[in-house]
C-alpha positions in Angstrom: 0.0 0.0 0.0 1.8 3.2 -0.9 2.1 6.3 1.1 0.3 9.7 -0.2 2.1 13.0 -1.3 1.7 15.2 1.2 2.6 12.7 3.8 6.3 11.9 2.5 7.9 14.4 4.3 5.9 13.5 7.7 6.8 9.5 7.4 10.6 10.5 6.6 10.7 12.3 9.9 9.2 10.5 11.8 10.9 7.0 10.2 12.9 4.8 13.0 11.1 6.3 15.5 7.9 4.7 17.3 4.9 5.6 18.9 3.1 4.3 22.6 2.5 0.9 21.9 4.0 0.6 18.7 7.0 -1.9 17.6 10.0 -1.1 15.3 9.7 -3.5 12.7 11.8 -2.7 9.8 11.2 -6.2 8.0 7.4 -5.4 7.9 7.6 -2.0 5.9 5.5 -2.0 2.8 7.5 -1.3 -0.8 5.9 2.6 -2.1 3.2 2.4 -4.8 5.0 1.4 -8.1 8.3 0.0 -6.3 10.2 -3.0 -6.4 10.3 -4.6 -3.3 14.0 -4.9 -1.9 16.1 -8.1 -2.7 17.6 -9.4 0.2 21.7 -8.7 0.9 23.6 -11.7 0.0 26.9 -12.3 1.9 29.3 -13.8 -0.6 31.8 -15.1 2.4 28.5 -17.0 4.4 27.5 -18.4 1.1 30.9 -19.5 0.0 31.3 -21.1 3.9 28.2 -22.7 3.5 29.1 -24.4 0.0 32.2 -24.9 2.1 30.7 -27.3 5.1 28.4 -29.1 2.7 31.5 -30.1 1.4 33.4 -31.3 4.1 30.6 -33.0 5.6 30.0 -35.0 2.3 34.2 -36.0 2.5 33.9 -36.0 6.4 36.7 -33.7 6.4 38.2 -31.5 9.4 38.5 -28.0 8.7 42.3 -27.5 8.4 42.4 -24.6 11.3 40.6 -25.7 13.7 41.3 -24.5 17.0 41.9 -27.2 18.7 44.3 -28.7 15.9 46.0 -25.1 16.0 46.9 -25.2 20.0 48.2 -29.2 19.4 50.4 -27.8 16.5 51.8 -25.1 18.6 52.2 -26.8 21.9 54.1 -29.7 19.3 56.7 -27.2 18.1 57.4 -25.9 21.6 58.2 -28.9 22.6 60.3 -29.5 19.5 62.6 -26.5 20.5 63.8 -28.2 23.0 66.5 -30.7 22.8 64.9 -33.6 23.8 61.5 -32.6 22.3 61.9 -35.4 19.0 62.5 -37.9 21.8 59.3 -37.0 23.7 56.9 -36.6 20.8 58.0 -39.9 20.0 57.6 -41.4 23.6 54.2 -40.1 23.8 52.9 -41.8 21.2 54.2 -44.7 22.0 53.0 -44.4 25.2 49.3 -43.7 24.1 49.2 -47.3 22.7 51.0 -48.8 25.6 49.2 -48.0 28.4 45.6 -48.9 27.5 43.9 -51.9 29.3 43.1 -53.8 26.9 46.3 -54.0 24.8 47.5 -57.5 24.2 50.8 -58.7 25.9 52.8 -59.2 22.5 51.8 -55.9 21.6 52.7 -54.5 24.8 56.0 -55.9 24.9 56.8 -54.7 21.5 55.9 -51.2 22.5 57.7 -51.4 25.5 60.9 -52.6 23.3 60.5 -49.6 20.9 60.1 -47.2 24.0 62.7 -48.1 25.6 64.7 -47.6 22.5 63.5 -44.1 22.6 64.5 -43.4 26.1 67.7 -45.6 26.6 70.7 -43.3 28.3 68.8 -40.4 28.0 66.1 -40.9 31.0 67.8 -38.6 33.5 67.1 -35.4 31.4 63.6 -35.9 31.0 62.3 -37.6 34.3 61.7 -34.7 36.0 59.0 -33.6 33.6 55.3 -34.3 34.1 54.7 -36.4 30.8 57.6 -38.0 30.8 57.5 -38.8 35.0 53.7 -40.6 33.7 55.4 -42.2 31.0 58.5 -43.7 33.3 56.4 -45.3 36.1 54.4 -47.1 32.9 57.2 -48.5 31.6 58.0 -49.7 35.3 54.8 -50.9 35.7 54.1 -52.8 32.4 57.5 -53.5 31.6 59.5 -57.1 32.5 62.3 -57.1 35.7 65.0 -56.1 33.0 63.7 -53.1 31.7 62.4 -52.1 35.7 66.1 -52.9 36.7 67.2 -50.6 33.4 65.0 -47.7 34.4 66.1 -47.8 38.3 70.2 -48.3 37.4 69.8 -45.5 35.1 68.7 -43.0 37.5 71.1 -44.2 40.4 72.3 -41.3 41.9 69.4 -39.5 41.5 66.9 -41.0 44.0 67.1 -38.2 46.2 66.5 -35.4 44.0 63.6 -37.2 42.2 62.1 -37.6 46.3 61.8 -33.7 46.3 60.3 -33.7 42.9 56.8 -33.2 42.7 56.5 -35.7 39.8 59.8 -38.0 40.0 58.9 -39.0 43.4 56.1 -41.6 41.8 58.6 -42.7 40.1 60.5 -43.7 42.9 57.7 -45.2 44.4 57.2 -47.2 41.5 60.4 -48.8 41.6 59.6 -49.4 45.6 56.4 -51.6 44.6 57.6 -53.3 41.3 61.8 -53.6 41.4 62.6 -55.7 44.5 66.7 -55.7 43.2 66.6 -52.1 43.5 64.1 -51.2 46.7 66.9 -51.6 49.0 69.4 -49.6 46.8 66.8 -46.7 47.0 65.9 -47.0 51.2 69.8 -47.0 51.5 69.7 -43.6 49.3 68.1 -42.2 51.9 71.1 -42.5 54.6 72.4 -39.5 56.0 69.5 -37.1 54.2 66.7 -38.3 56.5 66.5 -35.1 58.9 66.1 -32.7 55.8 63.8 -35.1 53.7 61.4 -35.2 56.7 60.8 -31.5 56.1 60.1 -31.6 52.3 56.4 -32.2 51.5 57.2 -34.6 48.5 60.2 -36.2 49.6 58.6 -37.3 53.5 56.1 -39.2 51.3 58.4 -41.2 49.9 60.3 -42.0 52.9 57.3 -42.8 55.0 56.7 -45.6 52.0 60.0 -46.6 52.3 60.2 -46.8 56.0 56.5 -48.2 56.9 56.3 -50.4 53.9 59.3 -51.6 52.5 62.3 -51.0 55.0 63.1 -53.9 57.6 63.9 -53.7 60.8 67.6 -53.0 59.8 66.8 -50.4 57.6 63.8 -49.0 59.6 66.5 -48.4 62.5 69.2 -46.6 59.8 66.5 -44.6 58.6 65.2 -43.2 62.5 69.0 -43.2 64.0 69.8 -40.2 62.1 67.6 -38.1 64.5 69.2 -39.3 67.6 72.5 -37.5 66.7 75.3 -36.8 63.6 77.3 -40.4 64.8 74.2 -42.1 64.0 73.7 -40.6 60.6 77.5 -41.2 59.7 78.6 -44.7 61.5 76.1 -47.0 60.5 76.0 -50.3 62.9 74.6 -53.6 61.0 73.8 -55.6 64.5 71.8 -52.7 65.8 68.1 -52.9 64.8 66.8 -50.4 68.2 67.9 -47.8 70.8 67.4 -50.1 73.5 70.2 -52.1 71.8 72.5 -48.9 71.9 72.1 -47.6 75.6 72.5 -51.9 77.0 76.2 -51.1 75.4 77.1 -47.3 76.0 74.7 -45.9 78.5 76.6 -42.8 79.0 75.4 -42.1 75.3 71.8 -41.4 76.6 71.7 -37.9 77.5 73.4 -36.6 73.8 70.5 -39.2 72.1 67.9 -37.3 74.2 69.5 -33.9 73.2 69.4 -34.4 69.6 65.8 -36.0 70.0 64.3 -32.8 71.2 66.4 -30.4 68.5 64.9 -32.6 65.8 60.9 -33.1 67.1 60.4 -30.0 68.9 60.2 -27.7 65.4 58.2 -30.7 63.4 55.6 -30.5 66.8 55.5 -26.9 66.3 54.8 -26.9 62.7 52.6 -29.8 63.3 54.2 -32.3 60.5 54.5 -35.3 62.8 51.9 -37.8 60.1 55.3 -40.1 59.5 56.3 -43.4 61.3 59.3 -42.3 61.7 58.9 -39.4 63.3 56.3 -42.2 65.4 59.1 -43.7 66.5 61.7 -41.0 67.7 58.7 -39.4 70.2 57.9 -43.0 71.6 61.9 -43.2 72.1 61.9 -39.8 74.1 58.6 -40.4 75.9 60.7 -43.8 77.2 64.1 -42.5 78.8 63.2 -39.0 79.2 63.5 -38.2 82.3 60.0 -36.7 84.1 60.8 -32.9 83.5 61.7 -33.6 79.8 58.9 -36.0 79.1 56.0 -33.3 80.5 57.4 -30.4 78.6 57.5 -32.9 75.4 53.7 -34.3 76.5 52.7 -30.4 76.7 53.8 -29.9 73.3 52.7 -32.6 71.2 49.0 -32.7 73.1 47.1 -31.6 70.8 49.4 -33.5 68.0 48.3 -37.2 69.7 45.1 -37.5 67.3 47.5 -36.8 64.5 49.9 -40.0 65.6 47.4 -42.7 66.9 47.1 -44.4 63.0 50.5 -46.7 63.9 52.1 -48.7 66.2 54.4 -46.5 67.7 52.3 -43.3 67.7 49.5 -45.5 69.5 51.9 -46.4 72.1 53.5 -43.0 72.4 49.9 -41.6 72.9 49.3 -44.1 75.6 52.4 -43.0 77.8 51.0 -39.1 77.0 47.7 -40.1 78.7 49.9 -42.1 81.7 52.6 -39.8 82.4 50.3 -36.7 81.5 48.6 -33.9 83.7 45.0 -33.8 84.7 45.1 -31.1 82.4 47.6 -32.8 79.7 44.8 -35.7 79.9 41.9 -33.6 79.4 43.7 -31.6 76.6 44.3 -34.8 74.7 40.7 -36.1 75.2 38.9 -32.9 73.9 41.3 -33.0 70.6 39.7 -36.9 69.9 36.0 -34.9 69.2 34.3 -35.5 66.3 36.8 -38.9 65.4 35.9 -40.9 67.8 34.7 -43.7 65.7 37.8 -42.9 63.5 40.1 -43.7 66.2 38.4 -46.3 68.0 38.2 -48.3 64.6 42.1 -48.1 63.5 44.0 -51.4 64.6 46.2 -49.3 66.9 44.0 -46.1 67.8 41.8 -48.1 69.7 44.2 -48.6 72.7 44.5 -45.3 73.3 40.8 -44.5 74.0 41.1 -47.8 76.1 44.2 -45.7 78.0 42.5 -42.8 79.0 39.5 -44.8 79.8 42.0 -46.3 82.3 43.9 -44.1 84.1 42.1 -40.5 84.3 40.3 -39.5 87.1 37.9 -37.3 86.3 34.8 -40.0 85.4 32.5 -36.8 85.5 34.0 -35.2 83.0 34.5 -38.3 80.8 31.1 -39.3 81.2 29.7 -36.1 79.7 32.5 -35.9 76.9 34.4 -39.4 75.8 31.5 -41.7 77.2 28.4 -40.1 76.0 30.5 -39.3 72.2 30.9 -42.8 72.8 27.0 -44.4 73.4 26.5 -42.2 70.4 27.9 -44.5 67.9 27.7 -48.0 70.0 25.9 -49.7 66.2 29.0 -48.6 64.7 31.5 -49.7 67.1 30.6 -53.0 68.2 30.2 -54.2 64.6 34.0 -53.6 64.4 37.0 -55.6 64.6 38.5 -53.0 66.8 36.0 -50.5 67.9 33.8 -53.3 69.8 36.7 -53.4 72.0 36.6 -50.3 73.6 32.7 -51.0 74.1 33.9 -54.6 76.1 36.8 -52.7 77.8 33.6 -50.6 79.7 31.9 -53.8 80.3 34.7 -56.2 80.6 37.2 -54.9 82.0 41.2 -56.1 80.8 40.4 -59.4 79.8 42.7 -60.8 77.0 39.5 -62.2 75.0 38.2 -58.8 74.0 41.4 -56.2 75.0 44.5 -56.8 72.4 47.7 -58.0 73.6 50.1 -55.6 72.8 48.0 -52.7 74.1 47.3 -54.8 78.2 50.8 -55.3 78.4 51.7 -51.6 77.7 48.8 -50.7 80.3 50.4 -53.0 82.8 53.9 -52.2 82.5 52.8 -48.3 83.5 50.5 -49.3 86.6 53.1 -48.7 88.8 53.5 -44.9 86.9 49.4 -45.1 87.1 49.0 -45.3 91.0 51.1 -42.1 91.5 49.4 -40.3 88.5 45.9 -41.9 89.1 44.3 -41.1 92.5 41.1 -42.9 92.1 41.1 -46.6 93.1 40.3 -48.7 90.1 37.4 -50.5 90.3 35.5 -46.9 91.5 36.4 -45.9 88.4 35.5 -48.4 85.9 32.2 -48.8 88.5 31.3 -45.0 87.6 32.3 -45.5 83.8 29.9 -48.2 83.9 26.6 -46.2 84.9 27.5 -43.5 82.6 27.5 -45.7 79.2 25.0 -48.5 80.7 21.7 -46.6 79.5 22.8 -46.3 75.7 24.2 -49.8 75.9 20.8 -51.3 77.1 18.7 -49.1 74.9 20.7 -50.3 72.1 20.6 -53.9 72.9 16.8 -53.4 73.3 16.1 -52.0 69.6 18.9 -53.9 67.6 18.4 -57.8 69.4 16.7 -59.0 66.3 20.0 -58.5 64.3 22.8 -58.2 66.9 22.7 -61.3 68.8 22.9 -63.5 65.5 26.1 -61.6 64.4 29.7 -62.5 65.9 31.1 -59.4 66.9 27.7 -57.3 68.2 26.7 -60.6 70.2 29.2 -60.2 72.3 28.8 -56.9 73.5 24.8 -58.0 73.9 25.9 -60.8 76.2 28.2 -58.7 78.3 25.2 -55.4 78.6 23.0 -58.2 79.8 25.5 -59.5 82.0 27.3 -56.1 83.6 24.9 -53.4 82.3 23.6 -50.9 85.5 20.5 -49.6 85.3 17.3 -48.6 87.7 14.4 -47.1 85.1 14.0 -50.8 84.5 16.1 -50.5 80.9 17.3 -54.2 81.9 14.3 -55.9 82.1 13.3 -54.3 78.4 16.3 -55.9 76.9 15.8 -59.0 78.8 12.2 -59.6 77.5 13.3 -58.5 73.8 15.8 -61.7 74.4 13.0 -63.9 75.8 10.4 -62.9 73.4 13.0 -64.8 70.7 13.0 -68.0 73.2 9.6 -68.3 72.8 9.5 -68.5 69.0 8.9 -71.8 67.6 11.9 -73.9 68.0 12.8 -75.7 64.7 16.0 -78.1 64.9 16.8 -77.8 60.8 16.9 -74.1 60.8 19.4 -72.0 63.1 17.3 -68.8 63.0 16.1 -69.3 66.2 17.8 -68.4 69.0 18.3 -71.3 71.0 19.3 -73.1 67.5 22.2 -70.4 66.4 25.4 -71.4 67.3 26.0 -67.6 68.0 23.2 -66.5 69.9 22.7 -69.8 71.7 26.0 -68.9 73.2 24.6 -65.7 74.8 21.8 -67.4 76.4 23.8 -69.8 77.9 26.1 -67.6 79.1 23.2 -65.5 81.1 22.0 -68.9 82.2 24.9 -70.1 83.6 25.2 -66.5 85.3 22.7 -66.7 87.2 24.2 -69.3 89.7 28.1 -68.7 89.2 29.2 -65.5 88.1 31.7 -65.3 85.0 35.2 -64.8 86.4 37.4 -62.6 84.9 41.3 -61.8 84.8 40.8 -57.9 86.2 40.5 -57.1 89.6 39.2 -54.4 88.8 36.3 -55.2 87.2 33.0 -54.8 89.8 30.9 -57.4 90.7 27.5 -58.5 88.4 24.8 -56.1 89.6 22.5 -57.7 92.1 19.1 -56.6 90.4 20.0 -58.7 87.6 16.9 -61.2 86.2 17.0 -64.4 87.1 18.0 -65.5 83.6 18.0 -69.0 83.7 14.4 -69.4 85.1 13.0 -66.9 83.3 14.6 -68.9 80.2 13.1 -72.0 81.3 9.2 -70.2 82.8 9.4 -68.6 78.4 10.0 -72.0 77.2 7.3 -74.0 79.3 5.5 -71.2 78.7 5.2 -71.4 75.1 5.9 -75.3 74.9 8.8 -75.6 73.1 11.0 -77.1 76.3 10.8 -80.1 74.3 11.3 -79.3 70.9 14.5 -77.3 72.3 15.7 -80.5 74.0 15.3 -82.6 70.5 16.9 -79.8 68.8 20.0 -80.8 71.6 20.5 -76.8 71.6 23.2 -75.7 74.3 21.2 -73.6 76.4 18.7 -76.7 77.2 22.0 -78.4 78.5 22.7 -75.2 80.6 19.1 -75.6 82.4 19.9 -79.4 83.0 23.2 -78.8 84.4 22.3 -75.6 86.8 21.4 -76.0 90.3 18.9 -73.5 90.0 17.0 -74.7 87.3 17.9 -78.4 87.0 15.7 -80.3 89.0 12.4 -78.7 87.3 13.7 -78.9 83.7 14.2 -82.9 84.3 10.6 -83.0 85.7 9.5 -81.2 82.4 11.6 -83.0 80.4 11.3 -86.9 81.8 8.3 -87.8 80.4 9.5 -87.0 77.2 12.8 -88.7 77.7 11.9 -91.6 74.6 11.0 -88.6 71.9 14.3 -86.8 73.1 16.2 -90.5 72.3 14.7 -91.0 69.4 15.7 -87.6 67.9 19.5 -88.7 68.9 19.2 -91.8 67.3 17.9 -90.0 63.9 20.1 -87.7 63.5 23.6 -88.9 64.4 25.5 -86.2 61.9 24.4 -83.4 64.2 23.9 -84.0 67.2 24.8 -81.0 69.2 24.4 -81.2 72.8 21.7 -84.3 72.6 23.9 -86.9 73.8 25.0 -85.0 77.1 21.0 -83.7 78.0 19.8 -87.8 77.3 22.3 -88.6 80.0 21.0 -86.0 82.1 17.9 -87.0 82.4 18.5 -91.0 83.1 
């Protein structure tokens, strides 16, 4: 539609401009009366780039200057600037092809021949880089004991420096795991660098692998002399393997040991790097012949360090003799810094001991009640489904006893119980007594909700045996968990199927044990340990009233389960469970007599009740 005379001048002025309400649309404009309408602009470059991609797409080609292609080409000829750049292009791809999965073993080991080729006599100049380091520990990895023992004699003289190398120490731990000629040629490396490798981030990696992993007790003890003074770290002694060794000869050497003990561990405790074994093992050294002054400024020092040295054998121990030798306050210090690892620590094959220490010797049963105690009930499900962590759990309810406490960690506690009764005021059993009643409530509240599951399992059944057995409680917690046990005794007893509770050879172990309770208490190697609550149920009658009760006394006895035995053979309950039980005495002998493969405890309960 075309626009009138006298209006021109009025649409030109107004033209790019809008009104209220009104769009700008160009696109939309109609052509004047009598004109052409506008072709559209043709970009000659978008049309040729067009024809362009049609065309590579039909040839599935890649455009020539692509970026990505552009930053590979340009990253290439850095690297060819450099004089061993040929040999590392090379290498890589090679390498690209020999470290995939699924790369068959001829193939593999032709690869590895034409690397090594590549990198013969020349693998000192290029280890230090990150491809190459990645491409070094494959060949060690993939390649046969000739090429590993190649790779490792090449770079002899170099082990240190590639420790403190952020990527040539892997390759040094490669040669640790996968050359055994040359892992003792790189521990002995080490020898006389030991105090300034600790320091280094990178290199105190490697030696903890070398030390903790690899090194034996020869070596371990060459590596850790170096702390206890310069003749150590020079004069290497073959038939020494310990300090103990050292002092038996040349006692007078002690007091320069302990000198150049504390120079070397008081600046790692103040910059708080004390993660290595090694470093383990010098502080349990000091803690052991310093003399008391010495050892409590040490133990003041590294208190809030013990969390950080409970993961190994010697920290453990060395955190034991904090907690023994310690302050009240030392003691307390160290406690609070366990918060919020608990199960952690508890759960580590050496950490454990240490919560079982300073359940042992600190006074304060208040204060551990509301902190390490009640952190403790907190994750009982946790703990006593662990190899380790059930035994703190049975340390509260047990006491020392060698069947739930470790070896190692009850001799350490009785070697210091002479330190213990001048540092520990509080007579023993008044302490474990009060430790008792404070984790008692969460023990029987657990037992109560979890019996279903935890009395058929090895490791929780125990602690269910021992709450039952020890637990103190007066809000009548005890009898719930009791009745949760006897509401299983009075499930229907089937002989074939160990579900039951009587049946299990696991759970049938805890109801005996209560049974047998009841009329001679469990003894136990720990003096300390208190006596068996006196408002405990009478578990074996209550055992026997749940099975008469719900008439499976019988069935029990033909099932010739253990805790039918236990009944039989207690003075409390005998004479009543062979008055149940004799007129039934055929059925009983018949169900010996049928199943001969199995038969439990039937043999023993048929000559209890002729």
């Amino acid at each position: 539609m075309g626009i009138p005379a006298n209006n021109k001048a009025s649409w030109k002025s107004s033209r790019g401009k809008t009104g209220a309400g009104e769009k700008k649309n160009k696109r939309t404009r109609e052509p004047e009366d009598g004109a052409q309408p506008a072709k559209k602009r043709v970009n000659n470059n978008d049309k040729y780039d067009k024809e362009k991609r049609k065309q590579m797409v039909k040839s599935n080609a890649v455009p020539e200057t692509s970026r990505g292609q552009q930053q590979k080409k340009l990253k290439t000829d850095r690297v060819m600037t450099r004089p061993t750049g040929e040999l590392r292009v090379e290498a890589v791809k090679i390498w690209e092809e020999l470290r995939r999965g699924d790369i068959e073993n001829d193939k593999r080991a032709l690869k590895m021949k034409e690397i090594m080729e590549i990198l013969r006599g020349k693998i000192k100049e290029i280890v230090f880089k990150r491809d190459m380091s990645r491409i070094i520990q494959t060949c060690i990895k993939v390649g046969n004991e000739e090429q590993r023992n190649e790779i490792a004699e090449e770079l002899m003289g170099s082990y240190v420096d590639l420790s403190r190398s952020l990527y040539g120490r892997h390759i040094l731990m490669a040669i640790l795991k996968y050359s055994n000629k040359y892992r003792s040629k790189v521990i002995s490396s080490f020898y006389g660098h030991v105090r300034k490798l600790i320091r280094h981030k990178d290199a105190a990696a490697v030696l903890e692998e070398c030390y903790a992993v690899y090194a034996n007790a020869g070596q371990r003890w060459k590596l850790v002399a170096e702390l206890y003074g310069n003749e150590f770290a020079v004069f290497k002694d073959n038939d020494t393997t310990s300090l103990d060794t050292v002092l038996a000869q040349n006692p007078q050497k002690l007091p320069v040991v302990l000198d150049a003990l504390k120079t070397a561990l008081v600046p790692l405790l103040q910059k708080g790097t004390v993660q290595l074994s090694i470093v383990h093992r010098a502080l349990l050294d000091y803690l052991r012949f310093a003399d008391s002054r010495d050892r409590l400024e040490m133990i003041e020092t590294m208190r809030g360090l013990v969390i950080e040295v409970v993961h190994t054998k010697e920290g453990a121990h060395a955190g034991m003799l904090c907690l023994l030798y310690g302050t009240p306050k030392d003691r307390k210090a160290i406690v609070k810094s366990f918060k919020g690892y608990l199960q952690r620590i508890a759960c580590e094959e050496h950490g454990y001991a240490v919560l079982i220490s300073a359940l042992d010797c600190i006074d304060d049963t208040v204060y551990m009640n509301k902190t390490l105690v009640q952190d403790l009930g907190a994750i009982l499900s946790e703990l006593v489904a662990d190899q380790y962590g059930r035994r703190v759990v049975l340390y509260l309810l047990g006491g020392r006893n060698p069947q739930y406490v470790g070896s190692e960690a009850l001799k350490i506690m009785k070697d210091g119980d002479a330190v213990r009764a001048e540092t520990s005021k509080k007579d023993s059993v008044v302490r474990h007594s009060e430790l008792l009643t404070g984790i008692s409530e969460a023990l029987l509240r657990w037992v109560a909700d979890n019996i279903e599951t935890a009395i058929f399992d090895p490791m929780p059944s125990q602690s269910v045996s021992e709450t039952l057995l020890r637990a103190t409680a007066d809000d009548g917690r005890k009898r719930a968990a009791w009745d949760a046990v006897l509401a299983l005794v009075r499930r229907e007893v089937d002989g074939t199927n160990d579900k039951h509770v009587l049946v299990n050879p696991i759970a049938n172990r805890v109801i005996t044990n209560c049974i047998k309770a009841e009329h001679t208490a469990p003894t136990s190697p720990d003096a300390a340990l208190p006596d068996l609550p006196k408002g405990n149920p009478a578990f074996g009658s209550e055992v026997l009233a749940a099975l008469e009760e719900s008439d499976q006394l019988v069935a029990a006895a033909c099932a010739g389960v253990f805790p039918v035995r236990a009944l039989l053979e207690s003075p409390v309950t005998s004479k009543k469970t062979r008055k149940l039980l004799k007129p039934h005495a055929k059925t009983i002998k018949k169900a010996l007599e049928a199943k001969p493969e199995r038969p439990r405890s039937l043999p023993q309960i048929v000559e209890l009740l002729q």
